[in-house]
mmCIF file of the C-alpha atoms, coordinates in Angstrom:
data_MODEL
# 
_entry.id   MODEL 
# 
loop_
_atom_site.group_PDB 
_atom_site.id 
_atom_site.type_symbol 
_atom_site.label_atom_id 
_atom_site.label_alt_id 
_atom_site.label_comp_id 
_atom_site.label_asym_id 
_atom_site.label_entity_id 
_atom_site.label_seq_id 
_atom_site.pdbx_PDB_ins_code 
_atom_site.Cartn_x 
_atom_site.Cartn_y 
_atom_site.Cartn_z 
_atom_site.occupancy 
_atom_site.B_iso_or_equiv 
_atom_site.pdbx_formal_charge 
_atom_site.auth_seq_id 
_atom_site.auth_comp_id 
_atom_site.auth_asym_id 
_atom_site.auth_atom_id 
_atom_site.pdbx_PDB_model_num 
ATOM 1   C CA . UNK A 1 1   ? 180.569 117.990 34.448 1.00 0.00 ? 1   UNK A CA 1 
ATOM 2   C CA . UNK A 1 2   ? 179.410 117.866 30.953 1.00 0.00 ? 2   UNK A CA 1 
ATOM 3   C CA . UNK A 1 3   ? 182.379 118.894 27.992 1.00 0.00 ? 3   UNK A CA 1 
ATOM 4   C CA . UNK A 1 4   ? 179.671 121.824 27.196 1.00 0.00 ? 4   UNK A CA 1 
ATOM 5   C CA . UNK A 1 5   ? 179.937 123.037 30.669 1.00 0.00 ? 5   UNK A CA 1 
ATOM 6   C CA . UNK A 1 6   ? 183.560 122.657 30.955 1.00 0.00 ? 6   UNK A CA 1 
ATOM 7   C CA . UNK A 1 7   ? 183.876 124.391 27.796 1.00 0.00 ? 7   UNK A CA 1 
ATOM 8   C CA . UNK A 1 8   ? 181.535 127.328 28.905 1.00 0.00 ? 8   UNK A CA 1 
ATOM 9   C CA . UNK A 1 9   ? 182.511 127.517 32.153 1.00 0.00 ? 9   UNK A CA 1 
ATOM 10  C CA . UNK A 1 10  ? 186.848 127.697 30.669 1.00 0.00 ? 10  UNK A CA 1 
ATOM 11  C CA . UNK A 1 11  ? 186.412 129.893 27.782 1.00 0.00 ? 11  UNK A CA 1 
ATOM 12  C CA . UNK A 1 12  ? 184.443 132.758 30.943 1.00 0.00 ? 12  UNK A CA 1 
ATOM 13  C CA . UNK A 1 13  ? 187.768 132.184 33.097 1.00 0.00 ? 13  UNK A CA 1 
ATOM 14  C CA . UNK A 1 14  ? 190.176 132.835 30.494 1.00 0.00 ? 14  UNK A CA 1 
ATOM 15  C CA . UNK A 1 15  ? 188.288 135.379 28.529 1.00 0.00 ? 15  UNK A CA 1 
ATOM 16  C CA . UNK A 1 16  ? 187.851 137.370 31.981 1.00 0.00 ? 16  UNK A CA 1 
ATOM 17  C CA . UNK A 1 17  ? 191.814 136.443 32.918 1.00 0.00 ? 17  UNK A CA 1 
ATOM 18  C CA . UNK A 1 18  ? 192.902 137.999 28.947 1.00 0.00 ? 18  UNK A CA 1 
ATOM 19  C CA . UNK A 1 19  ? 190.846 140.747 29.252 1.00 0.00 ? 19  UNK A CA 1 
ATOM 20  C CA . UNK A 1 20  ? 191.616 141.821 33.374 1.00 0.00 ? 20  UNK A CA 1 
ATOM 21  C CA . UNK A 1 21  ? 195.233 141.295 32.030 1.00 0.00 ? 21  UNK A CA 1 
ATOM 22  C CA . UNK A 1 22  ? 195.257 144.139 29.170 1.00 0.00 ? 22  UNK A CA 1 
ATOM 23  C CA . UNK A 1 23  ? 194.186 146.446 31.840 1.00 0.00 ? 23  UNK A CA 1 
ATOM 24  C CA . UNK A 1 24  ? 197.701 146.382 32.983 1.00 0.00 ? 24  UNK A CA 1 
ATOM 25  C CA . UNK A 1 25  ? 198.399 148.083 29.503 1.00 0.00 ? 25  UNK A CA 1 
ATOM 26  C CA . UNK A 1 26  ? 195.447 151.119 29.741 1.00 0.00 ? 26  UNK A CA 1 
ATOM 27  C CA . UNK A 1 27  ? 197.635 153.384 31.982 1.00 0.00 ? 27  UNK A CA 1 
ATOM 28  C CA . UNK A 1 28  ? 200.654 153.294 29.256 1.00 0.00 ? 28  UNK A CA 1 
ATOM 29  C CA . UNK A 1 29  ? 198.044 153.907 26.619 1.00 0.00 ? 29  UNK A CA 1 
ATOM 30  C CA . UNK A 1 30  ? 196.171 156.784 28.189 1.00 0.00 ? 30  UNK A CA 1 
ATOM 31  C CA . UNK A 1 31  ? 199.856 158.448 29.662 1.00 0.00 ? 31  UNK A CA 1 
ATOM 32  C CA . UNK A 1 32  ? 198.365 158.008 33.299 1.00 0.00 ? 32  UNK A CA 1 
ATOM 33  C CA . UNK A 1 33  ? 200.987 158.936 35.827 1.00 0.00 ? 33  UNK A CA 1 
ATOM 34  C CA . UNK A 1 34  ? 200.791 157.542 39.315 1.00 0.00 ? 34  UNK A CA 1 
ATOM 35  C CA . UNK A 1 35  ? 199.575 154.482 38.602 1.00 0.00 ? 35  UNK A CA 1 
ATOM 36  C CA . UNK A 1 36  ? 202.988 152.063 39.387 1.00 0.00 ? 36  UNK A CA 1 
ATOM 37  C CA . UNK A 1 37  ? 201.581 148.760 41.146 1.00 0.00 ? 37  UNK A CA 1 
ATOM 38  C CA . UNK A 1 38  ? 198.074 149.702 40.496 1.00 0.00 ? 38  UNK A CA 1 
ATOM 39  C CA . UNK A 1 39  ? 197.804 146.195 38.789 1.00 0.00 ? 39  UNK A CA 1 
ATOM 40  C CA . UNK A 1 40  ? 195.309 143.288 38.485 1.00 0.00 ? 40  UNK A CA 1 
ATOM 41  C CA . UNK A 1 41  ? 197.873 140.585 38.964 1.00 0.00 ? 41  UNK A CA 1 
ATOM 42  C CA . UNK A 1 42  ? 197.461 139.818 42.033 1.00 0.00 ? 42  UNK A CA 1 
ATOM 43  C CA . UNK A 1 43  ? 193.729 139.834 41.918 1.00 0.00 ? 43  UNK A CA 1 
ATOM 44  C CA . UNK A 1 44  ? 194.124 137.110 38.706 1.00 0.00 ? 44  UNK A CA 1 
ATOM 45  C CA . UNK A 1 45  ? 196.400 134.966 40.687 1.00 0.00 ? 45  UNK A CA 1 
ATOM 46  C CA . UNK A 1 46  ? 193.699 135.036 43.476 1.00 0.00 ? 46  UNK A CA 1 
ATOM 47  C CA . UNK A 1 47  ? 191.094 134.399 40.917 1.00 0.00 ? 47  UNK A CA 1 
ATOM 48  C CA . UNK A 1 48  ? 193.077 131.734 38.884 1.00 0.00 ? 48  UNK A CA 1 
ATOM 49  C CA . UNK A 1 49  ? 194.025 130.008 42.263 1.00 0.00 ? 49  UNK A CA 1 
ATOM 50  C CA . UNK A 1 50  ? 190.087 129.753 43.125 1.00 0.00 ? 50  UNK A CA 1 
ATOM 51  C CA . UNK A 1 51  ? 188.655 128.986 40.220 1.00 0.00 ? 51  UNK A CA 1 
ATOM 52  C CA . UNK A 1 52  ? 190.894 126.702 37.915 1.00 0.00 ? 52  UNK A CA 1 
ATOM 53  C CA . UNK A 1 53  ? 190.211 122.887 38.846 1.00 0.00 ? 53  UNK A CA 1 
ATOM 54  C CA . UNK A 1 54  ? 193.603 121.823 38.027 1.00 0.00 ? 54  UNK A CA 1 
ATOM 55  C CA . UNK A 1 55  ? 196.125 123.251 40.233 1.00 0.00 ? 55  UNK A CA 1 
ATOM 56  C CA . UNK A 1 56  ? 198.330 123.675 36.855 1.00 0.00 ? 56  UNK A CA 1 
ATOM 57  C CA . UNK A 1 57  ? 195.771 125.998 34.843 1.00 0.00 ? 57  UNK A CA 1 
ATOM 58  C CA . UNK A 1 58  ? 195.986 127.766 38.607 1.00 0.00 ? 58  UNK A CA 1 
ATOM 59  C CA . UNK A 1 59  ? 199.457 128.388 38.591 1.00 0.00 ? 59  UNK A CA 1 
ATOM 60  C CA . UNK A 1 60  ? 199.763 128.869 34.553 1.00 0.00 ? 60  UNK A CA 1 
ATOM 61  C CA . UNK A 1 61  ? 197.696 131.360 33.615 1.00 0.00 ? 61  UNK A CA 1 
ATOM 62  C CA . UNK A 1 62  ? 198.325 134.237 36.284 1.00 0.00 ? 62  UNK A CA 1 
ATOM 63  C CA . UNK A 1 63  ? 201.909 133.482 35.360 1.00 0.00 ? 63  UNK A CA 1 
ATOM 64  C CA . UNK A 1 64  ? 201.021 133.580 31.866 1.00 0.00 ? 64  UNK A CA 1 
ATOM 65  C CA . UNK A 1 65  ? 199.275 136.644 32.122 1.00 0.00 ? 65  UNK A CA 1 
ATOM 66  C CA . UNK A 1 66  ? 201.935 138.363 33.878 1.00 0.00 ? 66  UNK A CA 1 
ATOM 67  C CA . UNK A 1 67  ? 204.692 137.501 31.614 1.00 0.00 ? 67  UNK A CA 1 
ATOM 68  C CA . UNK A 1 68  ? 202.912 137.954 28.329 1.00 0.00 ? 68  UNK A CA 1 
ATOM 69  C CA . UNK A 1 69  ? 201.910 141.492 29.891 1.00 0.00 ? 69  UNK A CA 1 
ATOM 70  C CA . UNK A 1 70  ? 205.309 142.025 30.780 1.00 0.00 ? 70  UNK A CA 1 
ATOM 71  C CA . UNK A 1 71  ? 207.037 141.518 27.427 1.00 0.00 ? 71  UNK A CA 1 
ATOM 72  C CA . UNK A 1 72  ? 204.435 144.315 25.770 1.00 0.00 ? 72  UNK A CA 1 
ATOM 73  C CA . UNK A 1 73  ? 205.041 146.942 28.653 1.00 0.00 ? 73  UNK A CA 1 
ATOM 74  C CA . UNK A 1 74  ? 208.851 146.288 28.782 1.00 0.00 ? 74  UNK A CA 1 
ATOM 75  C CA . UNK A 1 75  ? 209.658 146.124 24.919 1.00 0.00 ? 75  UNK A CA 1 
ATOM 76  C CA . UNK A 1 76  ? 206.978 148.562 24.243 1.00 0.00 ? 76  UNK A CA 1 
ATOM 77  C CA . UNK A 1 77  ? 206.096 151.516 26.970 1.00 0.00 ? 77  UNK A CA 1 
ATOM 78  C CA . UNK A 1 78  ? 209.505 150.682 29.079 1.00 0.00 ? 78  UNK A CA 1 
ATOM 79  C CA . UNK A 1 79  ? 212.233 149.997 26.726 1.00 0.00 ? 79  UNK A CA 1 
ATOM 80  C CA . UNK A 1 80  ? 214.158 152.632 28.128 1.00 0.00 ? 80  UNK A CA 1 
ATOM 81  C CA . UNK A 1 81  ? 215.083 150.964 31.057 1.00 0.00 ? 81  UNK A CA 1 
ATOM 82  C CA . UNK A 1 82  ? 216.588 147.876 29.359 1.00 0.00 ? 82  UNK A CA 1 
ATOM 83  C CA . UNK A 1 83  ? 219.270 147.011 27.041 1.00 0.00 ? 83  UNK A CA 1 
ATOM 84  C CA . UNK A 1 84  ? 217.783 145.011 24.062 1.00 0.00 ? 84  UNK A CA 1 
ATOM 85  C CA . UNK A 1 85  ? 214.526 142.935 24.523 1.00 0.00 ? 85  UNK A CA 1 
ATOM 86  C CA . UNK A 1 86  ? 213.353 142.262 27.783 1.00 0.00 ? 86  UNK A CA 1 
ATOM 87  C CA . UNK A 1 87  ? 212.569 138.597 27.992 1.00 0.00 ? 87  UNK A CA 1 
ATOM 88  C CA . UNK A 1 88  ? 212.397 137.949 31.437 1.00 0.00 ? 88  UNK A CA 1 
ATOM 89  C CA . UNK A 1 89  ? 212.773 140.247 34.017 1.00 0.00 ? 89  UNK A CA 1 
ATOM 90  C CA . UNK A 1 90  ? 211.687 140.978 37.872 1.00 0.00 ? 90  UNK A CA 1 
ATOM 91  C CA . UNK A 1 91  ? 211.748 137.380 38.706 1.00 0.00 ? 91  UNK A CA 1 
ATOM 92  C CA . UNK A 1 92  ? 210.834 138.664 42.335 1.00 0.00 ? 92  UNK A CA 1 
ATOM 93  C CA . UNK A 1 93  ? 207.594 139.512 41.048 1.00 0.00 ? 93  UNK A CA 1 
ATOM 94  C CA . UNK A 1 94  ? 206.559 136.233 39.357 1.00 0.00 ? 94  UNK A CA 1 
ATOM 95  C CA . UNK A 1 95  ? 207.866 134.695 42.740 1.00 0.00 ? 95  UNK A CA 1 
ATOM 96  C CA . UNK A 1 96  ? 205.322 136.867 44.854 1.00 0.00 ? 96  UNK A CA 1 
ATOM 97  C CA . UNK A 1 97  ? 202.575 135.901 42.141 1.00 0.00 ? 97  UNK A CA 1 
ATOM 98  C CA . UNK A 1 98  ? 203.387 132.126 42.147 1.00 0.00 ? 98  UNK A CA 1 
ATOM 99  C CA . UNK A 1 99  ? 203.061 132.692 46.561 1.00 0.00 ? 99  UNK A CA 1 
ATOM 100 C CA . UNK A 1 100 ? 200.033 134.705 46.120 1.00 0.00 ? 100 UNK A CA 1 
ATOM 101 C CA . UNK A 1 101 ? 197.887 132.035 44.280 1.00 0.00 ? 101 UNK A CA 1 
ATOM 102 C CA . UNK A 1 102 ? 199.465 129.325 47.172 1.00 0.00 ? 102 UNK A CA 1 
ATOM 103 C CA . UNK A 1 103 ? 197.871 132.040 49.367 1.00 0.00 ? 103 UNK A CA 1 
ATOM 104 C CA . UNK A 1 104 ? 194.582 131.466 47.565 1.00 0.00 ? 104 UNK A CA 1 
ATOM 105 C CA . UNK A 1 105 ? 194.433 127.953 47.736 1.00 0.00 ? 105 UNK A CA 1 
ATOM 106 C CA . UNK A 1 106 ? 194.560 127.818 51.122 1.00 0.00 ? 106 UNK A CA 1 
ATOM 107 C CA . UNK A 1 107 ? 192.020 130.705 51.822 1.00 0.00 ? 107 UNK A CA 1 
ATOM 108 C CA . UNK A 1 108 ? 189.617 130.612 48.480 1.00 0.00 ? 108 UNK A CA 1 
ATOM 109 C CA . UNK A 1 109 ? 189.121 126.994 48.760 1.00 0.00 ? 109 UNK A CA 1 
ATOM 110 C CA . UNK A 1 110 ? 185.264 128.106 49.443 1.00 0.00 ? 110 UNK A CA 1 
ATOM 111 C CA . UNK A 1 111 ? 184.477 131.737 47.634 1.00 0.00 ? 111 UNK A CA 1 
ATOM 112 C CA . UNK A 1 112 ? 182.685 134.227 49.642 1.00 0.00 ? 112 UNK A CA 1 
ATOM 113 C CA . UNK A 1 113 ? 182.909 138.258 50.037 1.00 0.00 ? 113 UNK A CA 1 
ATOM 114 C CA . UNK A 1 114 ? 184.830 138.651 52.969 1.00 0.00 ? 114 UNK A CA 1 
ATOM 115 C CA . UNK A 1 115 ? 187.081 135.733 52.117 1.00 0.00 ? 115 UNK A CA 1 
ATOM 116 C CA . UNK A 1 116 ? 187.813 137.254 49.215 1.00 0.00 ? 116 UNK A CA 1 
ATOM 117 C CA . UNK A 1 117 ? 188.713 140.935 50.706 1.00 0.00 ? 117 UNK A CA 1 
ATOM 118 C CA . UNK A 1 118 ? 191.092 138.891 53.433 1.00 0.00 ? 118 UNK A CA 1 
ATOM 119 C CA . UNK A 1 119 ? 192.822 137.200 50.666 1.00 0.00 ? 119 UNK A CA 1 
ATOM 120 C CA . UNK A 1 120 ? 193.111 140.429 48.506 1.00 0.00 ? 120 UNK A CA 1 
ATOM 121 C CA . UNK A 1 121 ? 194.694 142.585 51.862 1.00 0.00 ? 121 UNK A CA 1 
ATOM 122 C CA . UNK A 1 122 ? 196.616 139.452 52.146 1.00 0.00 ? 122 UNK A CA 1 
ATOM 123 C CA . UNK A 1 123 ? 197.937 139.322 48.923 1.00 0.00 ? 123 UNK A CA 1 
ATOM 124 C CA . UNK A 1 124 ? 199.244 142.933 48.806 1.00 0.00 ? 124 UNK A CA 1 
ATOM 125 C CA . UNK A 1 125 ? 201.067 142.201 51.830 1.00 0.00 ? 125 UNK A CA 1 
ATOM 126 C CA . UNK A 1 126 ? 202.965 139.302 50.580 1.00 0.00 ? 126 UNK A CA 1 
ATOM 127 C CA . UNK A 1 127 ? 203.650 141.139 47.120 1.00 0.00 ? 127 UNK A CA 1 
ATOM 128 C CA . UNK A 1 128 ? 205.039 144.305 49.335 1.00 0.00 ? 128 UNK A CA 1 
ATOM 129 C CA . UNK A 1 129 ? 207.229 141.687 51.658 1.00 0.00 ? 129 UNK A CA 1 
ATOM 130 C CA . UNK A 1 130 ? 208.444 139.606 48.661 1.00 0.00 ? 130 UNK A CA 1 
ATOM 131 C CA . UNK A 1 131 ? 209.280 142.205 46.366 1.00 0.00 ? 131 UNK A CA 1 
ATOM 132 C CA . UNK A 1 132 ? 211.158 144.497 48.633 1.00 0.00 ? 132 UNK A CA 1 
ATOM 133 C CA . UNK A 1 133 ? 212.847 141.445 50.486 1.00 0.00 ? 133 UNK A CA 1 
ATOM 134 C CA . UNK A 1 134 ? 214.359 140.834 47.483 1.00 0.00 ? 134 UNK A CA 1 
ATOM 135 C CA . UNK A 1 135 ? 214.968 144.668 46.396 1.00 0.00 ? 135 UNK A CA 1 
ATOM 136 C CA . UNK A 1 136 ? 216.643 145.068 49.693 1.00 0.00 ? 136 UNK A CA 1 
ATOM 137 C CA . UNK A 1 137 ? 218.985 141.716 49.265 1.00 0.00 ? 137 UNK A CA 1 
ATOM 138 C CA . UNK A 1 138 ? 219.693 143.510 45.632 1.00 0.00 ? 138 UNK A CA 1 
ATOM 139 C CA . UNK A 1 139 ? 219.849 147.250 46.102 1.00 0.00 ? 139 UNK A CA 1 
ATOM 140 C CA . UNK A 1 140 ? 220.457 147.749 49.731 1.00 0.00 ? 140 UNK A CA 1 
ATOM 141 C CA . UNK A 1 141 ? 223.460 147.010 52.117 1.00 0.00 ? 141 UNK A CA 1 
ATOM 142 C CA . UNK A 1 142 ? 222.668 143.835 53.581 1.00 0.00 ? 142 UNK A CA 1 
ATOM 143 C CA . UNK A 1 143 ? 221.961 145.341 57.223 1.00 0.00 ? 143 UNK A CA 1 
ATOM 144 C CA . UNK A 1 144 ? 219.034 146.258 59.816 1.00 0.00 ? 144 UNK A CA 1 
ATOM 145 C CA . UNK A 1 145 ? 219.495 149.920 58.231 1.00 0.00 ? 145 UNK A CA 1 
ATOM 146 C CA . UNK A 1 146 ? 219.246 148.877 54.752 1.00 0.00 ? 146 UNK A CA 1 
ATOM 147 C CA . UNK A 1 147 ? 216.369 147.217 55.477 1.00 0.00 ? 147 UNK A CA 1 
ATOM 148 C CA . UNK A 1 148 ? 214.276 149.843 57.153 1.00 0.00 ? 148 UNK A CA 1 
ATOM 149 C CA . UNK A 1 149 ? 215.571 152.298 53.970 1.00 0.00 ? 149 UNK A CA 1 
ATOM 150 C CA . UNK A 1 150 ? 214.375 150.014 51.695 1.00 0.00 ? 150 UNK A CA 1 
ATOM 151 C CA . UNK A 1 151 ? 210.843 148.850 53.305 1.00 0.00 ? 151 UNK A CA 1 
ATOM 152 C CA . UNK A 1 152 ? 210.162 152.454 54.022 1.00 0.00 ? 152 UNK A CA 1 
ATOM 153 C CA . UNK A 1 153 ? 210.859 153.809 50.755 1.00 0.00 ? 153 UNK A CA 1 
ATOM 154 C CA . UNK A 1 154 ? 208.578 151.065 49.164 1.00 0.00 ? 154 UNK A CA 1 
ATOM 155 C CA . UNK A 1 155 ? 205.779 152.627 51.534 1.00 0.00 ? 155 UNK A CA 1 
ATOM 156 C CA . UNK A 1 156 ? 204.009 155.105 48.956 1.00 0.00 ? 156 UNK A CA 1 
ATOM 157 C CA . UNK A 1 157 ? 203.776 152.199 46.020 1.00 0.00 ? 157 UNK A CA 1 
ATOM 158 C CA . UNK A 1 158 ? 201.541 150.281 48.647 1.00 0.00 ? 158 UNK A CA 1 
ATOM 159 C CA . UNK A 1 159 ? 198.429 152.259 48.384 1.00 0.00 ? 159 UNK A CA 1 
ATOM 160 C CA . UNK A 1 160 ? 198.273 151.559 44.638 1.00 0.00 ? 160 UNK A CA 1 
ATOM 161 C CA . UNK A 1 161 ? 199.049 147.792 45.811 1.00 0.00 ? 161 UNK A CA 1 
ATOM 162 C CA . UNK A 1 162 ? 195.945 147.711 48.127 1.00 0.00 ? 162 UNK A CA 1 
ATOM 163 C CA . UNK A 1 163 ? 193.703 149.286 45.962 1.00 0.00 ? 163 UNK A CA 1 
ATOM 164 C CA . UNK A 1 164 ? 194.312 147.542 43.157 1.00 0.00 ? 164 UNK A CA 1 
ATOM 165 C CA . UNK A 1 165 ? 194.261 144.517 44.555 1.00 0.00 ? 165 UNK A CA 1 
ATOM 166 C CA . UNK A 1 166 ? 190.811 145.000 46.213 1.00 0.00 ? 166 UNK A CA 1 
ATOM 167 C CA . UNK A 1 167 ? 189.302 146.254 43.486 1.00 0.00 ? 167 UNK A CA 1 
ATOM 168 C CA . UNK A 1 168 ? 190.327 143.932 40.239 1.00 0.00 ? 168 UNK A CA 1 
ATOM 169 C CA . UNK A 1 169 ? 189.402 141.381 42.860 1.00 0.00 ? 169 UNK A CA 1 
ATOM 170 C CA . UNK A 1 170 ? 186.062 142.718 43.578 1.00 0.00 ? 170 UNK A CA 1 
ATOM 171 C CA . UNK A 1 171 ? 185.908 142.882 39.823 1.00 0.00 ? 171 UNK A CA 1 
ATOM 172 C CA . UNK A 1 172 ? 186.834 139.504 38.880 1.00 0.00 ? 172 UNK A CA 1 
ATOM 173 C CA . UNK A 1 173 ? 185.480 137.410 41.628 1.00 0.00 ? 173 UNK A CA 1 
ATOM 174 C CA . UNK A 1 174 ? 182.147 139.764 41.046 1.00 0.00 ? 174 UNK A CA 1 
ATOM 175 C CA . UNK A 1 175 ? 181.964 139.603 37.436 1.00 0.00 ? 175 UNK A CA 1 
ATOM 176 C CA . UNK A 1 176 ? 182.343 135.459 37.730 1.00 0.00 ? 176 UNK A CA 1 
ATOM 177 C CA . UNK A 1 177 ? 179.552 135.067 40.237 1.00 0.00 ? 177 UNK A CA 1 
ATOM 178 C CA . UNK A 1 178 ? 177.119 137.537 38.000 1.00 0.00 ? 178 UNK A CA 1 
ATOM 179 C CA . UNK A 1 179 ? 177.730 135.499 35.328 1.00 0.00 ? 179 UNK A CA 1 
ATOM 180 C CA . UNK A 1 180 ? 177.468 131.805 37.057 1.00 0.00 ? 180 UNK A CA 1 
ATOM 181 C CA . UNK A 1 181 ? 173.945 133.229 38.547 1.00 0.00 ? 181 UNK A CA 1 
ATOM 182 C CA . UNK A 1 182 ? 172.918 134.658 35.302 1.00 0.00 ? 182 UNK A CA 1 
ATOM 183 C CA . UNK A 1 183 ? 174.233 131.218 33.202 1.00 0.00 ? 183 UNK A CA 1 
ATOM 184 C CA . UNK A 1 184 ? 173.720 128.311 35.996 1.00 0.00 ? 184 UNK A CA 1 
ATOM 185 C CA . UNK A 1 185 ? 175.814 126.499 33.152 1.00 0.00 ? 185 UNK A CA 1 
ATOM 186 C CA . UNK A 1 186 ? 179.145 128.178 34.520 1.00 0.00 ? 186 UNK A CA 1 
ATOM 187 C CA . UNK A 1 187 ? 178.440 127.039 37.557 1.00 0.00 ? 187 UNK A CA 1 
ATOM 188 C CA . UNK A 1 188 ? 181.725 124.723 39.119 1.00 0.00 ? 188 UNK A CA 1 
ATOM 189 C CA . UNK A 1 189 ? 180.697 121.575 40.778 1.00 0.00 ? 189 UNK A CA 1 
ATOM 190 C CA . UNK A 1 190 ? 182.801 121.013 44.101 1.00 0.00 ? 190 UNK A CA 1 
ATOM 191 C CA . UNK A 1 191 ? 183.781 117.722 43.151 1.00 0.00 ? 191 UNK A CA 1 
# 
């Protein structure tokens, strides 16, 4: 690849990873209700984990994007809930994000539509088991009971989950492949 066609084809991924990331913000600006887990991270760590050549860039940016997203909506919109500024917080989170783009290594490796809806129902189920298997190791006695409680109480957070998911995928992986057809410059050589 030509350094004009890396160039071109890097500033598209992280202009459409920046800008898919301040969506996370538009519910908090707009006072939307109902929209907990409706959230394009997974989708970007799908996306980054498909499209970044270097395995580091993969793993960076959706981790980038979730943490710089995370220090506006947590000092900002959510400061309630913590005591001073929130640096770092929900670790289980960035651990289901960092598994999620593993997840789309293995299944993105070659990008089409219905590998990209089985990765996107995938990752929503391994955010849901990661984040509440470490809710219910937190929050929850430690037994079969606590368990069931705690999975079935995460239950109505993972339609937003799933439909997010599916549809900042569809998004992102869409608005890509209109734009490598429409610039053949973008386009990634397998190499």
């Amino acid at each position: 690849m030509t350094d004009k066609k890396i160039s071109a084809r890097w500033g598209l991924l992280v202009l459409i990873v920046f800008l898919v990331t301040l969506s996370r913000l538009v519910p908090y600006l707009l006072d939307i209700e109902d929209t907990f887990n409706f959230s394009p991270l997974a989708a970007i760590a799908l996306f980054g984990g498909a499209y970044f050549m270097k395995r580091s860039n993969a793993i960076l940016f959706p981790l980038l994007a979730l943490w710089i997203s995370n220090l506006v909506l947590d000092n900002v919109f959510l400061s309630e809930f913590y005591e001073g500024f929130a640096f770092f917080v929900n670790w289980e989170v960035y651990l289901a994000i960092f598994a999620i783009i593993g997840l789309a290594f293995f299944i993105l490796k070659k990008v089409t539509l219905p590998r990209v809806i089985g990765a996107s129902l995938g990752a929503s189920i391994l955010f849901f088991f990661v984040t509440n298997f470490v809710m219910w190791l937190t929050y929850y006695p430690v037994t079969y009971a606590g368990f069931v409680e705690c999975f079935t109480l995460a239950i109505p957070f993972f339609r937003n989950t799933l439909t997010s998911d599916l549809f900042f995928s569809l998004v992102l992986f869409g608005s890509y492949e209109l734009a490598t057809r429409r610039y053949p410059v973008l386009r990634m050589e397998k190499v």
